[in-house]
KEKE-3310 file (N, C-alpha, C; in steps of 0.2 Angstrom, whole numbers, plus 5000, padded with zeros to 4 digits):
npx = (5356:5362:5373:5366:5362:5372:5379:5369:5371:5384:5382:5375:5382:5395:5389:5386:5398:5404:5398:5399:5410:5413:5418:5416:5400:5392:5391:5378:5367:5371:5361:5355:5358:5355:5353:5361:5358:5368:5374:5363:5369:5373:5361:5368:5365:5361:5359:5357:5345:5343:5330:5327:5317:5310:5318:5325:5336:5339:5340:5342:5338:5340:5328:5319:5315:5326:5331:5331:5335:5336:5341:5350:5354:5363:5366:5356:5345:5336:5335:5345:5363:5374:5386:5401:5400:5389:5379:5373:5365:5368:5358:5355:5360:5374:5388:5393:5410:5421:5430:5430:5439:5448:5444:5436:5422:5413:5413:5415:5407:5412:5402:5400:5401:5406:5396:5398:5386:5386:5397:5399:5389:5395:5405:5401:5393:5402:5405:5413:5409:5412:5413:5418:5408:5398:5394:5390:5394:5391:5403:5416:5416:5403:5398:5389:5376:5361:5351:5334:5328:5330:5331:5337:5344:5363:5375:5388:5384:5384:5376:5370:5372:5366:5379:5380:5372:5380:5391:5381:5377:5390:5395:5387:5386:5396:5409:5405:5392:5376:5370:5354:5350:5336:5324)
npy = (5477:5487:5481:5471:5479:5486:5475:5473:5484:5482:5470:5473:5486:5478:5470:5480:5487:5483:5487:5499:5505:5502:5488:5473:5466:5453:5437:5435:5422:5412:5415:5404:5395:5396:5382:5384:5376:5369:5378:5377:5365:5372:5367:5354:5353:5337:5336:5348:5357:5363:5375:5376:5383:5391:5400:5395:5390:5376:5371:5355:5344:5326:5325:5338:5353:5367:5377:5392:5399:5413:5414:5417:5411:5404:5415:5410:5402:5391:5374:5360:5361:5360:5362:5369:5387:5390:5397:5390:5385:5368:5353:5339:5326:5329:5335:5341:5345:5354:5369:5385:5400:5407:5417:5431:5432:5431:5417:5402:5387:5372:5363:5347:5348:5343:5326:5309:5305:5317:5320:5307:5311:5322:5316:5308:5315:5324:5339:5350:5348:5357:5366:5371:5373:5383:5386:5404:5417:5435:5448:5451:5466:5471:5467:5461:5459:5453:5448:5451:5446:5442:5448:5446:5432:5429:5424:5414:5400:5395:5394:5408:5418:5427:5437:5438:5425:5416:5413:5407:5395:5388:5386:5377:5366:5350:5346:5334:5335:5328:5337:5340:5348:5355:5354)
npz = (5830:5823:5818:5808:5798:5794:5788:5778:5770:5766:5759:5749:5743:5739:5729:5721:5718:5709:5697:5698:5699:5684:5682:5680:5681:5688:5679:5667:5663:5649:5635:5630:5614:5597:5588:5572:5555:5545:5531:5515:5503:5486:5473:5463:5445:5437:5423:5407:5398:5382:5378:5360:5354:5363:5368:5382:5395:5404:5421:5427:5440:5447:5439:5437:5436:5442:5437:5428:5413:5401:5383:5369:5353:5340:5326:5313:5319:5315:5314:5315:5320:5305:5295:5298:5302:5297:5308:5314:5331:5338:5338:5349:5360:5370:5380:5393:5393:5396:5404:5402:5407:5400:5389:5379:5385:5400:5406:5401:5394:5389:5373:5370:5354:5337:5340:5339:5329:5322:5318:5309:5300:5294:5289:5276:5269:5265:5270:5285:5299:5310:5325:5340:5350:5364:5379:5384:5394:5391:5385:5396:5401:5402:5412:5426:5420:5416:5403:5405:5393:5376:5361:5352:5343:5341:5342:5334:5334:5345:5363:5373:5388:5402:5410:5428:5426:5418:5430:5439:5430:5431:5442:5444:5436:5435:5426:5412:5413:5405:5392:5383:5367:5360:5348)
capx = (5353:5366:5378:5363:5359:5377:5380:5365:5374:5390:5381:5372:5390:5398:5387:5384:5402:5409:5396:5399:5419:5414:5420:5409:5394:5391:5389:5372:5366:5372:5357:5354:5360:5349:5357:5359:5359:5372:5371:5364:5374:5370:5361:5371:5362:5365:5356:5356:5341:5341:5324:5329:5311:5307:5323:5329:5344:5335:5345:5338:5340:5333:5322:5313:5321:5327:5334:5329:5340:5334:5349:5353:5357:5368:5360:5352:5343:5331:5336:5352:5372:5376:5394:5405:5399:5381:5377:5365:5366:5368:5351:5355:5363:5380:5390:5398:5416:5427:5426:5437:5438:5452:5438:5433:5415:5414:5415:5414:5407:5412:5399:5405:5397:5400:5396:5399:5382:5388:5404:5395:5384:5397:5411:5395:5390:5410:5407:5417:5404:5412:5415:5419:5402:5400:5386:5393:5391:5394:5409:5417:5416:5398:5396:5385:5371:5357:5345:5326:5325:5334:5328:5339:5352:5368:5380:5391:5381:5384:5370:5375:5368:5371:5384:5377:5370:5383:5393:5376:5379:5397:5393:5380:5386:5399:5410:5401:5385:5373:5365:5351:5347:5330:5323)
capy = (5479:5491:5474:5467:5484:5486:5469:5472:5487:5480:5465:5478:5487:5471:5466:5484:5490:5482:5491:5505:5507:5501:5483:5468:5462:5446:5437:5432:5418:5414:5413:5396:5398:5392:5375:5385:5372:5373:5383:5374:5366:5373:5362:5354:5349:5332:5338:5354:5355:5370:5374:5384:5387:5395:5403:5393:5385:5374:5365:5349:5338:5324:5326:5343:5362:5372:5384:5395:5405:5417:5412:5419:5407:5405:5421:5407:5397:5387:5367:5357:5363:5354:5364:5375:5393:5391:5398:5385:5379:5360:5350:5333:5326:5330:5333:5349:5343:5360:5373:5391:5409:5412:5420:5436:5432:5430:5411:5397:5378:5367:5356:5341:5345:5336:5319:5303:5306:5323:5317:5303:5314:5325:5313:5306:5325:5330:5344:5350:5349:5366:5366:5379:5376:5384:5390:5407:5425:5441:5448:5454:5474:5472:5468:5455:5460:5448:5452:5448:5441:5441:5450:5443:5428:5435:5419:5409:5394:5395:5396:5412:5420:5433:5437:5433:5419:5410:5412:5402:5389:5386:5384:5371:5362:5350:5345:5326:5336:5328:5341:5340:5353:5354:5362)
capz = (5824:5819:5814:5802:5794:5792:5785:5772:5767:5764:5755:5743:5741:5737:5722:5714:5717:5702:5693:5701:5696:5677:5683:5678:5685:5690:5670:5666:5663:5641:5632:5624:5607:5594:5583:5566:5552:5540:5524:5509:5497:5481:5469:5456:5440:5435:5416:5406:5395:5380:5372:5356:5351:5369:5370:5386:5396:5410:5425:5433:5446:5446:5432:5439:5434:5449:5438:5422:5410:5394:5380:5364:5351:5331:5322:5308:5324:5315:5312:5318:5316:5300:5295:5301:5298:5296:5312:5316:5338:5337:5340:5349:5367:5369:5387:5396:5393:5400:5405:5402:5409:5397:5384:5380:5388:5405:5407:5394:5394:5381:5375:5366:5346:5335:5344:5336:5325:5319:5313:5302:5295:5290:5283:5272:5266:5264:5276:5289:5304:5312:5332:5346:5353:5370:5384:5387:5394:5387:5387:5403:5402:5403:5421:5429:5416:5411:5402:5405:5388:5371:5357:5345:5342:5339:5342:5329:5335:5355:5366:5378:5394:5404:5414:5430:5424:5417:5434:5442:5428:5432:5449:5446:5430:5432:5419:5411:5412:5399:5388:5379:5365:5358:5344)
cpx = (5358:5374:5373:5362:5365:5381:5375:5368:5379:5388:5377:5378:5392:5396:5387:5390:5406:5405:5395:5405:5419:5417:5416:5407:5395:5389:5381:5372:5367:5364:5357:5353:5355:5354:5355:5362:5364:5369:5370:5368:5369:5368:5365:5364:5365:5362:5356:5350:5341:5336:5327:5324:5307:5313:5326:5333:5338:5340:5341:5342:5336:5327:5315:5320:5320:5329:5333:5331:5337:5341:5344:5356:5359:5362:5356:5350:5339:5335:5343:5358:5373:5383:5397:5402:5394:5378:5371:5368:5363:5363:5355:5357:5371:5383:5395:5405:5422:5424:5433:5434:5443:5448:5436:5427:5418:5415:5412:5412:5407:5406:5402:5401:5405:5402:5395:5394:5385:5392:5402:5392:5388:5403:5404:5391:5398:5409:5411:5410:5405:5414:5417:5413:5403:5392:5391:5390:5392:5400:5411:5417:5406:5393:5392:5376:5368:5352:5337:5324:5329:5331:5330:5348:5357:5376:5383:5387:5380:5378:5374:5368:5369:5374:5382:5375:5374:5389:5388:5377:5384:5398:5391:5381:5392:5402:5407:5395:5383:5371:5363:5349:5342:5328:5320)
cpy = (5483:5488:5473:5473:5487:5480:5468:5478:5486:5473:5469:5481:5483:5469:5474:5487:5488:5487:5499:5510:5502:5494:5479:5466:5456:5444:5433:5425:5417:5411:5405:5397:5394:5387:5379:5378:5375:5375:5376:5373:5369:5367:5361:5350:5344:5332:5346:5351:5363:5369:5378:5385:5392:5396:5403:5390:5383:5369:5360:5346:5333:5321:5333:5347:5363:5377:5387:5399:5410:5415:5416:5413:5409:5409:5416:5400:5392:5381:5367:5361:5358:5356:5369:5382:5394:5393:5397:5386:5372:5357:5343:5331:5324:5330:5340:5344:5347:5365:5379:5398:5412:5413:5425:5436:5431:5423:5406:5391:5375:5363:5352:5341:5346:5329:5315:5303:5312:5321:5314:5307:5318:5322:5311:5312:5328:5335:5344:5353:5356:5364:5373:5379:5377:5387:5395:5415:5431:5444:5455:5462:5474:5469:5462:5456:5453:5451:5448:5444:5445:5443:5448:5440:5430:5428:5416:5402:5394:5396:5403:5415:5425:5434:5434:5427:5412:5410:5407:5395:5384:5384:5379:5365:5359:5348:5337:5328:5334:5336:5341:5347:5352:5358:5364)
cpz = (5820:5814:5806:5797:5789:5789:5778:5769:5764:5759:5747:5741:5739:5731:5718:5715:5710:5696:5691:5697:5690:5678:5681:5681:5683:5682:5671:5663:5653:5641:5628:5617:5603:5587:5575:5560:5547:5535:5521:5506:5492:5476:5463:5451:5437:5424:5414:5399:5390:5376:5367:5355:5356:5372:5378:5388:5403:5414:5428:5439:5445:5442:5433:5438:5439:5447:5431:5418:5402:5391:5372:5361:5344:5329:5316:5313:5322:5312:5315:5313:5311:5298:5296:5297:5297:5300:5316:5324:5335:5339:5343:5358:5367:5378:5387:5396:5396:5400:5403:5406:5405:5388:5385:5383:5395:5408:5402:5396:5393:5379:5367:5357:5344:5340:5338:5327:5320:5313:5305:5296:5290:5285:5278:5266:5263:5267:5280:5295:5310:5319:5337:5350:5360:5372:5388:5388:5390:5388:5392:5403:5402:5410:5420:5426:5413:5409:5401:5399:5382:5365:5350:5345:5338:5340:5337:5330:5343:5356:5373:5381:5398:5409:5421:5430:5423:5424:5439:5439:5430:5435:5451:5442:5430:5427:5417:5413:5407:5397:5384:5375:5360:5354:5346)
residu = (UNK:UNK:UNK:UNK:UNK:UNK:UNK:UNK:UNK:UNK:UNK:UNK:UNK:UNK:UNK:UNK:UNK:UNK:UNK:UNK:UNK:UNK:UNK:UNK:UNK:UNK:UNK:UNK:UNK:UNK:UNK:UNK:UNK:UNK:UNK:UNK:UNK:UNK:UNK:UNK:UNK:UNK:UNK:UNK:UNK:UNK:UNK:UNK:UNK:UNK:UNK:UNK:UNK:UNK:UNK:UNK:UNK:UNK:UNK:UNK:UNK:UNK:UNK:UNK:UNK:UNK:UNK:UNK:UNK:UNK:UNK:UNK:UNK:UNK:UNK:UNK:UNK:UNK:UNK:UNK:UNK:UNK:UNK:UNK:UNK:UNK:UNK:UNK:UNK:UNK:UNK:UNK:UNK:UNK:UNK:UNK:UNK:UNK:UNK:UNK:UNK:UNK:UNK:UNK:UNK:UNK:UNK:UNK:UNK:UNK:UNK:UNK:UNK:UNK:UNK:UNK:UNK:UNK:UNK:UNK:UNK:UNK:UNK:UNK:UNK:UNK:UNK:UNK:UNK:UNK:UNK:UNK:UNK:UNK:UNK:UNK:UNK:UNK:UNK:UNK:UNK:UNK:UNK:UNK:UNK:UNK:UNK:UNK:UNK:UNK:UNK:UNK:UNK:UNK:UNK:UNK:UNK:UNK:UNK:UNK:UNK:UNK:UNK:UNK:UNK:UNK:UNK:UNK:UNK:UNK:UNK:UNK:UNK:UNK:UNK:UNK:UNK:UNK:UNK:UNK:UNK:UNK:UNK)
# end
């Protein structure tokens, strides 16, 4: 008897000795991990859609918005860009063409006015149809600022958004994006 009593002691010793002197215990059994799916990509938009008369920038996929911007457009917003300096935004479907971060705003988009249309209209008129148009933020000292909504178009013709914002566009919008602008 004094064999097996002294043999369960030594079996009980044996397993809580490592825990005893800070050594490791026997390892448990690992948890079964759970199959995390990867991160989503982000969507990109194969269209950009700008309402001017409901002062929005919309992304699609598809043909459905997933994403919605308040924008500020040319302080004389109402009717199509006709020539340079009239502070009109360009009515028509044009194409995100480049893109820059070397501008005082926070990031720049090209879009391609004048298109083929434009031009005509204005060799035909003798005008000079103007250019520089861009979908862009505010300029960089004013932080990741957007603002809930735009009290007043302040652009040469651009459509602009706010800082934040336009780092989600740039994200989402490559370049050969269509863009439709609407009056």
């Amino acid at each position: 008897m004094r064999d097996s009593v002294l043999h369960t002691l030594l079996a009980t010793f044996a397993v809580s000795l490592p825990v005893l002197i800070g050594g490791c215990a026997p390892p448990e059994p690992a948890p079964t991990a759970a199959v995390q799916p990867a991160p989503a990509k982000p969507t990109l938009a194969d269209r950009v859609v700008v309402l001017k008369s409901e002062r929005l920038l919309e992304l699609q996929h598809d043909g459905k918005t997933f994403e919605t911007f308040p924008i500020a457009l040319g302080a004389h917003s109402r009717g199509p860009k006709r020539a340079a300096g009239d502070g009109r935004t360009p009515e028509g479907v044009y194409r995100i063409d480049r893109r820059s971060e070397q501008t005082p705003y926070t990031r720049e988009l090209h879009i391609s006015y004048p298109n083929a249309q434009d031009s005509a209209r204005a060799r035909e008129t003798h005008i000079e149809p103007g250019g520089g148009i861009f979908i862009h933020g505010l300029p960089r000292d004013y932080g990741p600022y957007d603002p809930p909504k735009w009290v007043k178009d302040w652009t040469a013709g651009c459509v602009a958004v706010g800082n934040a914002a336009i780092v989600k566009i740039w994200d989402a919008v490559p370049d050969g994006t269509p863009i439709d602008i609407l009056p």
